[in-house]
N, C-alpha and C positions, 0 to 999 in steps of 0.2 A: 627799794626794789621789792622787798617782803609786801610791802602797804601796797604797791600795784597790782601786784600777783593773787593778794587777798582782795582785791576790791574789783578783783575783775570778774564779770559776771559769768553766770557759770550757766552751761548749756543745759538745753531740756535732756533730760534721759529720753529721748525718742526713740531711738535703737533698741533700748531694753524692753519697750514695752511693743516693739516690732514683733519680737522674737517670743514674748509671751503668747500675743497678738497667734504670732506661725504655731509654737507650740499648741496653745487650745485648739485650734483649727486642726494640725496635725492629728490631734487625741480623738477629736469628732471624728474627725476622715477613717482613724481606723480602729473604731468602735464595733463597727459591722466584721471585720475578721478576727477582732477578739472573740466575739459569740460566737462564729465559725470555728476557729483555733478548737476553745474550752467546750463547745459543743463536740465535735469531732471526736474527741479522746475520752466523752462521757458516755456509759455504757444506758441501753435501752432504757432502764429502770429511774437513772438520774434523768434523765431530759424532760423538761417543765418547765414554764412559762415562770415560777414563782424562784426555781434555781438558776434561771438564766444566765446569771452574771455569776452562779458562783465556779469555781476551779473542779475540775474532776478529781473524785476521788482515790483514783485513780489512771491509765494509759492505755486506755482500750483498743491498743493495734490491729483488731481486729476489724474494726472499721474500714480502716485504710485499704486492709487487705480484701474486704469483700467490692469497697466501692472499686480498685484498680479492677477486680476481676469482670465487673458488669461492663465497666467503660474502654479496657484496654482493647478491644476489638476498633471500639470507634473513636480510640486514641490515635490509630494507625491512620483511619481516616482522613482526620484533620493535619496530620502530617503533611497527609499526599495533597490535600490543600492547599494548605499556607505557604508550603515552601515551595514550587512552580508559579502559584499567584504571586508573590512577594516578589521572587525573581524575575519575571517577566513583565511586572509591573514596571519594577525599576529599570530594565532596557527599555521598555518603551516611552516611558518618561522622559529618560535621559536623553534617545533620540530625538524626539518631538520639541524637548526646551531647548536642544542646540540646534533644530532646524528653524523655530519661532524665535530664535537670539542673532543668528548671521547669517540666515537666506533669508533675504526679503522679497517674496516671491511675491505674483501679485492673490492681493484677498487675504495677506497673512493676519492684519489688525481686525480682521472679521474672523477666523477661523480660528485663532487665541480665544475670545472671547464666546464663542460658539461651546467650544472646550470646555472652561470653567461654568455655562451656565448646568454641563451635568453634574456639577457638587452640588445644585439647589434643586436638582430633581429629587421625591420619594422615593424610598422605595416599594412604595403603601403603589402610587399610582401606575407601577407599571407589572406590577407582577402578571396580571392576568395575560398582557400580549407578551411577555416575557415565558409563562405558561406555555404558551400554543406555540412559540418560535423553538424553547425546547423541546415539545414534541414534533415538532413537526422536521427539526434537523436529528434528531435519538439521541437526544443529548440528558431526555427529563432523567430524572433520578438517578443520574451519575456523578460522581467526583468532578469529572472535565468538565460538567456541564456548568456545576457551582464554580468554579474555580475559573470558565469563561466570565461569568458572572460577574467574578472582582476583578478581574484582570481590566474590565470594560468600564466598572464604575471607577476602578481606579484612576484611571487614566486622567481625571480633570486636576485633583491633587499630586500627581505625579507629576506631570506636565508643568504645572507650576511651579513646584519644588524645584527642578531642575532648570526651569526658565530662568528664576528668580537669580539663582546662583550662577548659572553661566553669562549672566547680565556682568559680574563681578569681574570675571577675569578679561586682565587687560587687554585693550587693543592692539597691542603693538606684539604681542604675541601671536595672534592672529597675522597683521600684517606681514612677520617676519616669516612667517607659515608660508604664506603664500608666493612673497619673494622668492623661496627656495623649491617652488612650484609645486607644493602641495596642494590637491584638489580637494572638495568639502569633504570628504568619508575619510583624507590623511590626515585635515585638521581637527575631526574628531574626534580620530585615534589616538592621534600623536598630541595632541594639545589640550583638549577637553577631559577627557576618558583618564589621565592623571592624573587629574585634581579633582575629579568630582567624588573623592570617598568620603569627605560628608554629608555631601546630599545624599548616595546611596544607602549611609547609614540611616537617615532619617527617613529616607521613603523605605524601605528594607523594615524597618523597627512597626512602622505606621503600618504598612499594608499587611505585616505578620499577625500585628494584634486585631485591624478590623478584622480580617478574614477567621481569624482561629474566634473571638466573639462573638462572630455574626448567630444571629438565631433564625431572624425572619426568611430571608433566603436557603436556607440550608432545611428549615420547617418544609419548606414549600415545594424545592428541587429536588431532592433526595428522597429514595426509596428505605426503608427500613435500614438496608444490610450495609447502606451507606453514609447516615448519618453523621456528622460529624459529631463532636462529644459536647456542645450546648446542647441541641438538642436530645441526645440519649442522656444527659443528666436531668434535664425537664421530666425525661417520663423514667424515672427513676421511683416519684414516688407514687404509689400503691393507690390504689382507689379506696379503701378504708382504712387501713393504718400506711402512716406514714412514719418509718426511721430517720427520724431529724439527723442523727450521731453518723448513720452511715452518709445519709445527704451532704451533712456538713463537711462529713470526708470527701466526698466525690466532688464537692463544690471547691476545695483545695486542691485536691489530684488533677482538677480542669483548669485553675490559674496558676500551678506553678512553673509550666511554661513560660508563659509572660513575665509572672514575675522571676523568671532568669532572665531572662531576656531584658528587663527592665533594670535591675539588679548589677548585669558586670555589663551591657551595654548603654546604658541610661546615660553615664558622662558624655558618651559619645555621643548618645541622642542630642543630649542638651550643646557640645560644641559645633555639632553641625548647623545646628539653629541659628549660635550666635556666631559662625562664619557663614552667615552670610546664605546659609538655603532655605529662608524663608523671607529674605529683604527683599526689597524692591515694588 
């Protein structure tokens, strides 16, 4: 029994060098917030090209404190933002993928895919008549007017996301809906609207971070006093000297949003994925 157990061939370590494999990728991947980090906390005098990687001297809080003071105005902004777009993205996703899953109206196989082709639209190609339709309804340089903005690109991945997963729940649930003469808005209260809290989670998480990211739209729509905070950290720095230590502060003050949001919501990102709101 010894002499089989020893003679039986022994598996490649593949796993281990998986996880080496993830780990140096990991380490690349966040290399760039290291030098942000260590830049951050190093005072005017440290910051150079040749100290780059090395650790501060010191805790230069004072950083933090001047970068919150320039961006918290148009911290407020991006609030007023993301959190209307996000949410109104996700109802009208969730309505649209449970009208494209059980009313099979007629032209719906052409209006699905009508849908999805604005995920392969630019944003580069339409700004200009995007331009003139916000002027022309007084929408330019507003909050609302950015935040129509994603609410309307969102819509193709939204749509999907909730397509996809309402593909998922059984029919017979549906059927039994109806037997009890529920009409299509009871079956999507009472039946739909349920169980879709992981696709919410997952279009909720997505449409929070495009929108709070966005640069090019938010550059172009917004007036000064309305900015959101990528863009007011862009013109953060100086036309002859530039404060990397405060930049690098203000460039952390702008993703640690997200990264909360990525941080105690993230499992939930990932399980809404793998049930099922992104099959099909």
């Amino acid at each position: 029994m010894r002499a089989r157990v020893a003679d039986a061939p022994r598996r490649p370590p593949t796993r281990a060098w998986l996880y080496i494999l993830l780990l140096i990728m990991s380490i690349f991947y966040l290399l760039p917030m290291y030098v942000m980090l260590v830049t951050g906390f190093k005072s005017f005098d440290e910051v150079s090209l040749k100290t780059m990687w090395n650790l501060p001297s010191g805790l230069a809080l004072d950083n933090f404190v001047a970068a919150y003071n320039q961006l918290a105005p148009h911290l407020w902004n991006s609030l007023r933002l993301v959190i209307p777009t996000a949410a109104i993205s996700a109802m009208l996703g969730s309505i649209n993928g449970f009208v494209l899953t059980r009313w099979r109206f007629p032209g719906a196989d052409i209006v699905f895919p009508l849908l999805l082709f604005g995920m392969f639209i630019p944003y580069q190609s339409i700004l200009i008549p995007l331009v003139q339709f916000m002027r022309t309804t007084g929408l330019y340089g507003s909050i609302p007017g950015l935040a129509l903005t994603h609410i309307i690109y969102g819509i193709p991945i939204t749509t999907l996301t909730f397509r996809s997963y309402y593909i998922t729940v059984p029919k017979e649930m549906v059927e039994a809906a109806r037997i009890d003469g529920a009409g299509l808005l009871e079956t999507y209260y009472h039946i739909f609207l349920p169980v879709s809290a992981p696709a919410f989670v997952v279009v909720l998480i997505w449409q929070f971070t495009a929108a709070w990211n966005d640069f090019l739209f938010a550059v172009v729509l917004t007036s000064p006093e309305n900015w959101p905070i990528t863009v007011a950290l862009n013109n953060l720095a100086g036309s002859q000297i530039i404060a990397w230590n405060v930049q690098m502060a203000a460039s952390l003050v702008a993703a640690i949003p997200t990264l909360i949001i990525y941080i105690f919501l993230g499992r939930y990102f990932l399980r809404g994925l793998m049930s099922g709101a992104l099959k099909g």
